[in-house]
N, C-alpha and C positions, 0 to 999 in steps of 0.2 A: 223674889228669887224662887221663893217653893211653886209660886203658882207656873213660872217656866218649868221647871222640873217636872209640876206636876202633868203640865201639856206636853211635855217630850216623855214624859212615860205612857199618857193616855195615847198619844203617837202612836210610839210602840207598839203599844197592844192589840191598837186596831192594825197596824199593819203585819204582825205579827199571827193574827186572825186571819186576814186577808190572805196569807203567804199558806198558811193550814188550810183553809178553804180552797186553793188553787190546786194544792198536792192532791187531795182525797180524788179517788175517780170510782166511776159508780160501778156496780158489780156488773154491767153489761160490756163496759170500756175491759174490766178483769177479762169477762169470758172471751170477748176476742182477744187478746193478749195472749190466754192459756191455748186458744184452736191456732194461733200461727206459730206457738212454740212447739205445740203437739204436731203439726204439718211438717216441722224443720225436723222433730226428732223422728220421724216416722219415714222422711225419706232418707235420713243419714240410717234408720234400721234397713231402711230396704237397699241401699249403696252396703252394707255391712254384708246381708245375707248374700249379694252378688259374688262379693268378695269372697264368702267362705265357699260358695259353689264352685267358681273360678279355680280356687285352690286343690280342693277336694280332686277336682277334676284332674290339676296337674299333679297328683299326688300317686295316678294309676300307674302301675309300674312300666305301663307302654307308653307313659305321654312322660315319663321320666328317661327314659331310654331314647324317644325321640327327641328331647332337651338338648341331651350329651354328644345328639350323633357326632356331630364336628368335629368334637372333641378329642383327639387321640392320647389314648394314656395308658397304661403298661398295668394301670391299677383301675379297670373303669369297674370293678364293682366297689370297690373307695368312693370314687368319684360320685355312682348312684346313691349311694349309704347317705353320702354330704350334704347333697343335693334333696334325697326324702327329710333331711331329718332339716333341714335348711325351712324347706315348707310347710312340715310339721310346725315350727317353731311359728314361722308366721300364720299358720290358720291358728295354733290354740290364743296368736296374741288377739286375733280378730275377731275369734267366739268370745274370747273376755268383753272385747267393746261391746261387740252381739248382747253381752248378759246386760251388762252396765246401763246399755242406750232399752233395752227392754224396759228395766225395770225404773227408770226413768220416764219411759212414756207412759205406763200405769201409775206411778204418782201424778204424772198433768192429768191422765183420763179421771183419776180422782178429784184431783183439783179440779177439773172442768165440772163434772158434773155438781160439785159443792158449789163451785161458781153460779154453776146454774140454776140451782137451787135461791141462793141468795139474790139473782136478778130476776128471778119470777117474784118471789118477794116482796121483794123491791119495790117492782110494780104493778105488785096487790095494795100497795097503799096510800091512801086517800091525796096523802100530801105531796106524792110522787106525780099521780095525774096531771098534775098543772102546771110543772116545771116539765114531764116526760117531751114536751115537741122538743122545748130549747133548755135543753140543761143547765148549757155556760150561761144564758144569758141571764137566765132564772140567778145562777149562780153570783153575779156580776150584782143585779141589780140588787139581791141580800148584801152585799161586802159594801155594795155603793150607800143604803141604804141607812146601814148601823155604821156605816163609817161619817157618814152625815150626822147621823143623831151624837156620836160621840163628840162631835166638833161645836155644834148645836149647843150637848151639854156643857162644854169648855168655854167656849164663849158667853153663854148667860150666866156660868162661872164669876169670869174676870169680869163681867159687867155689874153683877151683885157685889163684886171686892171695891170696883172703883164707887159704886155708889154711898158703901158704905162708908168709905174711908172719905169721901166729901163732907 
């Protein structure tokens, strides 16, 4: 009975090993990750800045008056007040994004270039060279490899218990 338990824990571990070794991804697999989040944050900053130009624009007191014209009302400098401070309200909510998505794309430009620091790295090291063509496979044949020997060791295990107890 312990020597099952002790193969379904030795199990475990290798496949437990296996599952850690699948997760990890190398700092080149990071760096592109960090340049297409930087791409997405970069064009939602430039869709932002449209927006507050857009605004600013309608904001002049001739492209507010031309808004209204249709408009007829007993009170149209009320109506223009409404209407500036309506705008106002939505450019300062767009410069907030504006700030937020800024200072967002300088943490990735951070991140990226530390990324990229750690995949130069990387692949200054001797032991990287020879996995660099095929990573996964490289990867695959270590997991397959000690997960063999671990089975290997379990087996000549239960083969030493049965011997001995003969």
């Amino acid at each position: 009975m312990k020597l099952k338990s002790g193969l379904v824990l030795l199990l475990l571990l290798v496949f437990s090993v296996a599952v850690y070794a699948q997760e990890t991804e190398s700092a080149a697999e990071t760096v592109d990750k960090l340049k297409s989040q930087l791409l997405d944050v970069q064009a939602h900053e430039a869709d932002l800045r449209a927006r507050v130009a857009q605004l600013d624009e309608s904001l002049k007191p001739e492209n507010i008056e031309r808004s209204l014209a249709g408009i007829g009302s007993t009170r149209p400098e009320e109506l223009r007040e409404s209407r500036r401070r309506q705008l106002t309200i939505e450019r300062d909510g767009v410069l907030a994004q504006l700030r937020t998505v800024e200072s967002s794309r300088q943490r990735l430009e951070t991140a990226l270039a530390n990324a990229e620091v750690v995949a130069y790295q990387e692949s200054a090291k001797p032991t990287q060279m020879l996995s660099a063509s095929k990573p996964r496979s490289y990867q695959l044949l270590m997991i397959g490899g000690g997960t063999l020997a671990a089975l290997a060791l379990g087996g000549g295990a239960l083969f030493y218990r049965r011997r001995i107890k003969r």
